[in-house]
N, C-alpha and C positions, 0 to 999 in steps of 0.2 A: 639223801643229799640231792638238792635239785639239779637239772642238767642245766649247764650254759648253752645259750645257742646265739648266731645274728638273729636279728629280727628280720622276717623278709620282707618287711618295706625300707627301714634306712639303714641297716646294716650295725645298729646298734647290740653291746652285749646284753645281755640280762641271763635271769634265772627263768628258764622256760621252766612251768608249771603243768603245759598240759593246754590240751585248746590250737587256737592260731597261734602259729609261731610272732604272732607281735609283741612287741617291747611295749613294756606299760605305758611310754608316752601315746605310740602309735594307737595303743589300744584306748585309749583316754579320747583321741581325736575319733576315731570308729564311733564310738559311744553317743561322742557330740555329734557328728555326723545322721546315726541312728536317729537322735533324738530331733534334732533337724527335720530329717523325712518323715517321723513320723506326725510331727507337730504339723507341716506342711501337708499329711494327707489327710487329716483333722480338718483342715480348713478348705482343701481340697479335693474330697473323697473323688475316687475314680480316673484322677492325673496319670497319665502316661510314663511311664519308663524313663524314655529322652526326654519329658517334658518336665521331671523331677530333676533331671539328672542337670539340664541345663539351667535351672530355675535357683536350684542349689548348687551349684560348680563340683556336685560329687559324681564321678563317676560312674557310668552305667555296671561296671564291671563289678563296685562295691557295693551297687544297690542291689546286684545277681544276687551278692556273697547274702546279703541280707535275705533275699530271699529265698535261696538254699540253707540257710541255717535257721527257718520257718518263723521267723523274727515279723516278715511281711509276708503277707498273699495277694493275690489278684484277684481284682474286684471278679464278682460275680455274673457270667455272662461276656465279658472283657474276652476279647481275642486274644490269646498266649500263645507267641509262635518264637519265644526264646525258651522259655524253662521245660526243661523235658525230662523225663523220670531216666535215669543214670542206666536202669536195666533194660528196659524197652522200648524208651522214646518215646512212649506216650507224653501230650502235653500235661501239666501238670502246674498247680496256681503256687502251691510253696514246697520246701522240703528239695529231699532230692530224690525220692521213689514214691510213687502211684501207690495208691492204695491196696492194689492188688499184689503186685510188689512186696511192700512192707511186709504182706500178709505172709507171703513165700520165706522170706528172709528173717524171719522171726519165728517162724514153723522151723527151718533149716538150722538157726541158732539154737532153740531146743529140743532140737533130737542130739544135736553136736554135746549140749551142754549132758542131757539125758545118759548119752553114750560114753561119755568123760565121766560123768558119777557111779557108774554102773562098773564099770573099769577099776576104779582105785576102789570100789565096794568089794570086787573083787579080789583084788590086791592084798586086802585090809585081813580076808577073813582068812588068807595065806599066813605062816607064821613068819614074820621076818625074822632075818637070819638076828641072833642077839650081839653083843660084841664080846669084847677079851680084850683082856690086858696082855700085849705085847712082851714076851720077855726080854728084858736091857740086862744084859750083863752086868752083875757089879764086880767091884773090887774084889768081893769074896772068891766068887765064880771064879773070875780070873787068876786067882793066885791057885786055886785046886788044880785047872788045867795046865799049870806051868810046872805042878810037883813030878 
């Protein structure tokens, strides 16, 4: 069953799915949006931040969002003194961790995951306890104990 949530742009309900918490309209505008900046760096290659941001009336804040979700990058050589890698602050053109980074946090998720399989492998070759059927009194029972 899907969860309900607001959307955290207009406070609208829906079936959150998973993802940004946006409502399918909101996420319908994002999209347009998206397709906006990217048509406009098509024609513009190497435009500025505020210079998209003001050219298009979108937000610099929604153009970050696109850029943390590796959707854009920063032109090559381009000074980048907003996007920074989430671990160490290094500057960084998309995404949200540095290369070096990602390398750590992907090493760490599979030892995690390694250490989780290793565990119920163990578990496994244990015998689990089996079940039984509970015994319910019946009628019969009951009327022996009452002789």
């Amino acid at each position: 069953m899907p969860d309900v949530k607001n959307c955290k742009r207009c406070g609208r309900v829906f079936n959150y799915l998973g993802g940004y918490q946006l409502c399918p309209v909101c996420k319908k505008q994002d999209e347009e949006d998206f397709k906006r900046v990217k048509d406009y760096l098509y024609e513009n290659p190497g435009a500025t931040i505020s210079h998209i941001a003001s050219e298009l009336s979108i937000s610099v804040e929604k153009i970050k969002r696109f850029l943390r979700e590796g959707r854009l990058e920063i032109a090559e050589g381009d000074a980048n003194l907003f996007l920074e890698c989430e671990m160490c602050g290094k500057a960084i053109k998309t995404g949200r961790f540095c290369v070096e980074c990602e390398r750590t946090l992907a090493k760490d998720l599979n030892t995690a995951a390694n250490q989780i399989t290793r565990k119920v492998s163990a578990q496994d070759d244990v015998k689990s306890p089996g079940m039984r059927y509970l015994y319910k009194e019946t009628d019969d029972h009951v009327k022996k104990d009452k002789r």
